[in-house]
N, C-alpha and C positions, 0 to 999 in steps of 0.2 A: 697689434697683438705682439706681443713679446716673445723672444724664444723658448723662456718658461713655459708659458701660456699654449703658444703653438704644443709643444711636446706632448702636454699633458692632452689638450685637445685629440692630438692623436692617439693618445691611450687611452683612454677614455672611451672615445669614440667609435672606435674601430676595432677594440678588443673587448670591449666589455667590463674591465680591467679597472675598478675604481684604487686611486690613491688611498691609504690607512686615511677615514673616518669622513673620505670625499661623495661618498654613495648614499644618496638623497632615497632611493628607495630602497626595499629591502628585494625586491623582484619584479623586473620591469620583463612583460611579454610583449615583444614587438613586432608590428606589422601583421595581426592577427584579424583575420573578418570577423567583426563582432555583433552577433547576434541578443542584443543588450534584454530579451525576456517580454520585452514589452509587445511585440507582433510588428515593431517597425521594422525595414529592409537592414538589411547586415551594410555594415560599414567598415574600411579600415582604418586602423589606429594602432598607436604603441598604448598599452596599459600600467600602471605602476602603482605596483602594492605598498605598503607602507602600514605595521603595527596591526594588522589583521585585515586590515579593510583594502577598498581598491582606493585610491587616493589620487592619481589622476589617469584620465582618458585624451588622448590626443597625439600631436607628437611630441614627444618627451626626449628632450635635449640633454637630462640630466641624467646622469647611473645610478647603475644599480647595484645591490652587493652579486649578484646572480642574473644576467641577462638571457632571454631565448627567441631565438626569432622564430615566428609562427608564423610566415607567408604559405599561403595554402590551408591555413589550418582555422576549423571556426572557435570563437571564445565565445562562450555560453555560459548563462549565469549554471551555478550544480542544478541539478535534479532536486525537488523535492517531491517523494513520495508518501500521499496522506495516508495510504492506506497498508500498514506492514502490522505484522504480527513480530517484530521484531525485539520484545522482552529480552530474549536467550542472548541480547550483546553483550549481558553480564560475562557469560560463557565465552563468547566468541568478537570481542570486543573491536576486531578490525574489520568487519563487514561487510568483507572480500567481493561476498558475490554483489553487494551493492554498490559499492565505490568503483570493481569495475565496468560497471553498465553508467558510472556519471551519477550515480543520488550520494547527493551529501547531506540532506535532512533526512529523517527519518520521524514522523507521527506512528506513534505506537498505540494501544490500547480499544483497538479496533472492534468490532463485534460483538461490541458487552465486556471485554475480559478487559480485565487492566492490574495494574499495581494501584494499591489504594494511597498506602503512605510514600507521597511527591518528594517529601524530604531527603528523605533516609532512601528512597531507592536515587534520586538525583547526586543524591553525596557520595552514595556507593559505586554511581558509575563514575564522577567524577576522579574516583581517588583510582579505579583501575587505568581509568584513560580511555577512549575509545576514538576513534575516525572520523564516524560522522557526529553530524547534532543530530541530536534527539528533543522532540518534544508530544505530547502524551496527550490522551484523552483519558476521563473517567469513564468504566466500563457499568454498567447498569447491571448485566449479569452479577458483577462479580462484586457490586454494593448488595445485590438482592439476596444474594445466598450467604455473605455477610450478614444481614437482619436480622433474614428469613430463616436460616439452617438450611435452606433445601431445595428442593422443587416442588411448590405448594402451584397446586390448580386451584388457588384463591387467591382474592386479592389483599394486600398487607393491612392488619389493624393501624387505626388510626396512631398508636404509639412506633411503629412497624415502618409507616411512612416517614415519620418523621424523622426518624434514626438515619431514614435514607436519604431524607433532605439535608439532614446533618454532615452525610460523608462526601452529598457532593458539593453543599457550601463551602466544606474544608478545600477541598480538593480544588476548586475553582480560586479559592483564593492562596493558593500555593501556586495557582498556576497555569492549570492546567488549561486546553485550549476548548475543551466542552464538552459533553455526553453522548456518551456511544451507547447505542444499542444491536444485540444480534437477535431477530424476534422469531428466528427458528429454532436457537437452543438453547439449550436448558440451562437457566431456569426462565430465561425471557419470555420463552414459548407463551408461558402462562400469564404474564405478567396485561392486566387491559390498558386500553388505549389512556383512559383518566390517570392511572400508577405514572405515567410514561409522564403525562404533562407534567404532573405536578413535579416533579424530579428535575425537567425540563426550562420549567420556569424558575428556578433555582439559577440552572447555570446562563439563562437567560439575563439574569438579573447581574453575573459579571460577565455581559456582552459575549458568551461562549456560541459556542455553536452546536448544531444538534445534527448526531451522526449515525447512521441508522443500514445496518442490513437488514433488509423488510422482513414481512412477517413473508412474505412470498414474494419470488420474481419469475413466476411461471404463470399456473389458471388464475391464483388469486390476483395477480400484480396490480390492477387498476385498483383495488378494495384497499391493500398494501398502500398506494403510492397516495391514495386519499388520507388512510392516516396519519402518515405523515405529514401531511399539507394540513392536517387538522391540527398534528403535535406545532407545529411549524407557526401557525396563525395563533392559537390558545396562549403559545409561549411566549408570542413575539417574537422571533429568532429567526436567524438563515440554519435553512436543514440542509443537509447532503447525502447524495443518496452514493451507498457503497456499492463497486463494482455492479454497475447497471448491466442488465441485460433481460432477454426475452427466453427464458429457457424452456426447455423440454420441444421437441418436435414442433409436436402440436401446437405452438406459440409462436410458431419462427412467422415472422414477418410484423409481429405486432407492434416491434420498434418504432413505426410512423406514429402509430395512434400513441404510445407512449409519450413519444417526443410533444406532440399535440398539447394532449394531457396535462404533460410538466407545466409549453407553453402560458399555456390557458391557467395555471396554479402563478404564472410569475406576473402575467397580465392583470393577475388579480392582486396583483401588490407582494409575492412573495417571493424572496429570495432564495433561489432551490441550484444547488450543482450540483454536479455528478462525476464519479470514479470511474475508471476502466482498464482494465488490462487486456492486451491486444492479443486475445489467444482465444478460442473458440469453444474453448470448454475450460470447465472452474474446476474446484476444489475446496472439498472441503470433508467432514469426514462420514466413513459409510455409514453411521447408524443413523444419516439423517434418514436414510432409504425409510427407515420404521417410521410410522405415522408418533405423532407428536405424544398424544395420552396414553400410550403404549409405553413411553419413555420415562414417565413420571417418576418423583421417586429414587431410591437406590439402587443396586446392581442387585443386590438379594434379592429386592419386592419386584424386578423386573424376572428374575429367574424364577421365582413363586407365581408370576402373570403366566411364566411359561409351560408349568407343568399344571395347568388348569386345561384342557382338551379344549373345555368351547372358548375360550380368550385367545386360546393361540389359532387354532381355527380361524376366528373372523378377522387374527390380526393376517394371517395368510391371505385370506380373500380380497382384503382391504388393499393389500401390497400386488396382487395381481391384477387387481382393479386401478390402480394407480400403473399398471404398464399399458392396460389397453387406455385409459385417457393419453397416454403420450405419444400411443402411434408404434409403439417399439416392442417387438418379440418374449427379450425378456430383460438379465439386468447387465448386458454384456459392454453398456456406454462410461460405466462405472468399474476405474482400474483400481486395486488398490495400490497405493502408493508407498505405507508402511503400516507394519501391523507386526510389532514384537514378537508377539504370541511364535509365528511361524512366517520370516522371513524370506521365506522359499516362495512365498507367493508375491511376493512384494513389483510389484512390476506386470504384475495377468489381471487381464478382466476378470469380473466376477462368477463368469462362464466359466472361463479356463481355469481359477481356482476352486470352482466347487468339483468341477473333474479329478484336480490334481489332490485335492480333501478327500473329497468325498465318496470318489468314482464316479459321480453321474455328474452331467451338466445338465440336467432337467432346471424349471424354473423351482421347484420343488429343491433342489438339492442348494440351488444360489441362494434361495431365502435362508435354508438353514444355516448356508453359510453366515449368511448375513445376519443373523440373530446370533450366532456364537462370537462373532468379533463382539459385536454390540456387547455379550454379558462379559467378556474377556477385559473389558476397556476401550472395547474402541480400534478402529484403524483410520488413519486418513487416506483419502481417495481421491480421484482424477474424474472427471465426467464432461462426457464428450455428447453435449446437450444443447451447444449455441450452434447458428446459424451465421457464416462467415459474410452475408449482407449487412445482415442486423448489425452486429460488429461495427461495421464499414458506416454504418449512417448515424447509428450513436457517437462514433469518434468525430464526426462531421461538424459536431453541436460545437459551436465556439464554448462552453461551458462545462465541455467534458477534457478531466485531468486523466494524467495515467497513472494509474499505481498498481504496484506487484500482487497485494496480498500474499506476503513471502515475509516468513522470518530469514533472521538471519543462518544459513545454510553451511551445514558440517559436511565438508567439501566431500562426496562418495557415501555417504548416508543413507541411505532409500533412492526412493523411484519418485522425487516430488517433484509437482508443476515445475516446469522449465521456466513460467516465468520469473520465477526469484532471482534467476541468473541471465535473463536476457529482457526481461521489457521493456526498458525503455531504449536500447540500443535496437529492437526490434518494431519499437515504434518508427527510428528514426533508418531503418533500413528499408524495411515491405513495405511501411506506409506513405513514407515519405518520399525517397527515393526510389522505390521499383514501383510502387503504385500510384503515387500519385496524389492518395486520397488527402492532403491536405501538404501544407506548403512546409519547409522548413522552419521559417518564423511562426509559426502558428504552433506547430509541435512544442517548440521552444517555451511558446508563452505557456500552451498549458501544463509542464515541467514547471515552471517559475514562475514568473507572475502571478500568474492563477491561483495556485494553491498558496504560495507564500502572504496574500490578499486575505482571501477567504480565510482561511486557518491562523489569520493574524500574527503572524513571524516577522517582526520588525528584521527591516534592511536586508533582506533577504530576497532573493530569486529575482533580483535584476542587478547589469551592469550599469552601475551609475558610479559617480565618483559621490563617496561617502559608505558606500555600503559594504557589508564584510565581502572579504575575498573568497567566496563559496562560487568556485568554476569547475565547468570541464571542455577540456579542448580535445578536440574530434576532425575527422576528416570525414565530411557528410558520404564522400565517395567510396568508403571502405567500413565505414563503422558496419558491426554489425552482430546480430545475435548468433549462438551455439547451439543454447541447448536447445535441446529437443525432449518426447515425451518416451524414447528409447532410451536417451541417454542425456539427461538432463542437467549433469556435472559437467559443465561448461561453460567457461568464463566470456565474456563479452567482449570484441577485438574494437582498434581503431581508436581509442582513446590515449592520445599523446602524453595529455597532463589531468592530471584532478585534482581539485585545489579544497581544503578546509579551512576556514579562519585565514588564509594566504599563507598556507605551509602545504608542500606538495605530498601529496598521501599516493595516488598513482604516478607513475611516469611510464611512457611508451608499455602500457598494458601490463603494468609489474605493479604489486603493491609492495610498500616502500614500509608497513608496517610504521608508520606514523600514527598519531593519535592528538592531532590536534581541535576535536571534535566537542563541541559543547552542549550542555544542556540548557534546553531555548523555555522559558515561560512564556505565557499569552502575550503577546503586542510584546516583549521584552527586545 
């Protein structure tokens, strides 16, 4: 070796320091334990980016333009979560409270709702820029009230359907990853189990997938989870079920026979996974409290249901009758979260706010509360309904992923779920590290591999050399979640690096407000 040679060797080598145009990658992470998504044991290695992708794994003798050494620190493919309500990145296009918990995909159009035109919303995020990828399902709701006008308690004329099959053929061949359904609200409520298939068999036909908040995940669940397996076998397709769980009191423990259930649908030849977010009570918003045919219809023809004495009467009864099936006093498990109307309540049970309304906390005074948000617009809510077992043996199933059910969050905004700002860094704190209940690499897989498979996201959610550079590096010993349901605006710690497309969006728990973030088509 030459003295040339030696020199450069040493600069190179030992500073990180590449010569003008001598730097073979663009960002080499060295010495990092990487947990490559697949469920296999963590390994160390140096990593080198190169042109978006990770380009090699091993050790890496060559430079970089930007060297880091990560000994101590794990490299994991990013987070993808299937399940966000995350539209509003138009608004809010850095993602904050996601990229710091580690998700750099994001599946949107979750529970029926969606953007219709794939194009023109794909071009519009593109031109602003955003963090992470995005990629979308078609929402069924929100083709049906498109057709339909409305919320019809019948099913669509044969011209009716067709229109419907119409928007999600488009929709499928623009891209999108397969059909959502939310069959609690409106208009889905209404919508029969036949409307559903045939819509179904549509995105079936370009290999989509079929995505579904049940018609029930409480008394009905088993009648719920059958028709899906029926949507599922009729279509041909893998279904998925959204944030699984056993809710309401009177349910807790049914988690085993669910599990069963599924089993016994996969045994039978069908393809079935499942979502979760690791927190013990959901969200979603308070007028579901009202029984479904009470809801039908406009905000006027709901306020004309109300000044009818014997309609509102039996819808009262109905709603009292629905707390003793649960086991529960009255409707104090349910917070409201945000409610325009009157912000002052934003953050109290529904007890504490018919008090601070109304004067009483009677069950009498929470309903009425609860019928005035409902004709107001609406509030979203918190409900503290799951069973912290249940939880624990659902997350168990090698085939359950994690995902938030969290838009993207205007940091100090309301009183919302905590999980939008901490799930999966809380996956990887209580579950993995203080409890126990499943291993590191396993956490990992169902962040990435799992859903990036299933939900078909080409080269995505493993570290392999070929695949984009979508990481986040952590220290399994400290990561960890914030918020809470007191104080819910709080970021997620313990994340070194977060990586998009191989350009660093977080560093040591800061975002860098980068925007290297892409819009993903099916298999694309």
């Amino acid at each position: 070796m030459s003295i040339h040679q030696l020199s450069l060797f040493f600069l190179t080598g030992f500073t990180g320091l590449a010569l003008s145009g001598a730097a073979e990658f663009d960002l080499i992470l060295r010495q990092g334990s990487i947990v490559d998504g697949t469920g296999k044991p963590a390994f160390i290695a140096d990593l080198g980016i190169k042109d978006e992708r990770i380009a090699r794994i091993g050790r890496i003798t060559a430079t970089g333009k930007r060297e880091i050494n990560l000994a101590g620190w794990t490299i994991a493919p990013g987070f993808i979560d299937v399940h966000t309500h995350a539209e509003n990145i138009e608004k809010f296009p850095g993602a904050t409270n996601f990229l710091r918990m580690g998700v750099t995909t994001l599946v949107l159009g979750n529970c029926g709702g969606s953007r219709t035109d794939l194009p023109k919303y794909f071009s519009a995020l593109n031109k602003i820029g955003i963090s992470p990828n995005v990629a979308t399902l078609i929402g069924h709701n929100t083709v049906r009230s498109r057709v339909m006008g409305g919320s019809f308690m019948r099913p669509p004329t044969s011209e009716e359907i067709e229109k419907m099959k119409s928007m999600v053929n488009r929709a499928m061949e623009d891209g999108v990853v397969g059909l959502a359904t939310g069959l609690i609200y409106l208009p889905g409520t209404f919508a029969r189990t036949e409307e559903i298939i045939e819509l179904a068999k549509v995105a079936s036909a370009h290999d989509g997938i079929y995505v579904s908040h049940m018609r029930s995940e409480s008394d009905g669940v088993f009648d719920a989870l059958d028709e899906l397996f029926r949507i599922a076998r009729e279509a041909k397709m893998p279904a998925h079920i959204s944030h699984i769980k056993a809710s309401s009191q009177n349910n807790w423990g049914n988690s085993t026979r669910m599990l069963e259930h599924i089993g016994k649908a996969r045994r039978e030849g069908l393809s079935i996974t499942q979502d979760q977010y690791v927190y013990p009570a959901s969200s979603t918003g308070i007028s579901s409290l009202i029984p479904q045919k009470y809801r039908a219809g406009t905000r006027d023809e709901f306020r004309a249901r109300m000044d009818d004495v014997s309609i509102k009467g039996q819808l009262i009864r109905e709603m009292k009758d629905s707390l003793k099936k649960r086991g529960v006093p009255d409707f104090s498990y349910a917070v409201i979260a945000s409610w325009s109307k009157d912000k002052t309540l934003n953050g109290l049970n529904l007890r504490q706010a018919a008090a601070k309304r109304r004067g009483s906390d009677s069950i009498d005074a929470q309903i009425e509360l609860i019928l005035e948000i409902h004709a107001s617009g609406g509030a979203s809510g918190v409900y503290h309904s799951q069973s912290e077992d249940d939880l624990r043996r659902f997350q168990k199933h090698p085939l359950t992923m994690f995902a938030s059910d969290s838009g993207v969050r205007e940091f100090g905004n309301g009183v919302p779920h905590p999980r939008g700002y901490g799930n999966n860094a809380r996956a990887l704190a209580r579950y993995v590290r203080e409890l126990k209940n499943i291993s590191l690499e396993d956490a990992i897989r169902r962040m990435t591999s799992l859903p990036a498979t299933t939900f078909q996201l080409k080269d995505r959610g493993v570290v392999r050399e070929g695949a984009f550079a979508d990481l986040a590096v952590f220290n399994p010993q400290t990561v960890q979640d914030h918020a809470t349901f007191e104080k819910p605006h709080q970021y997620a710690t313990g994340f070194r690096l977060v990586i998009v497309n191989g350009k660093i969006v977080v560093e040591n728990d800061r975002h860098l407000d980068t925007r290297p973030g892409k819009t993903l088509k099916r298999a694309e």
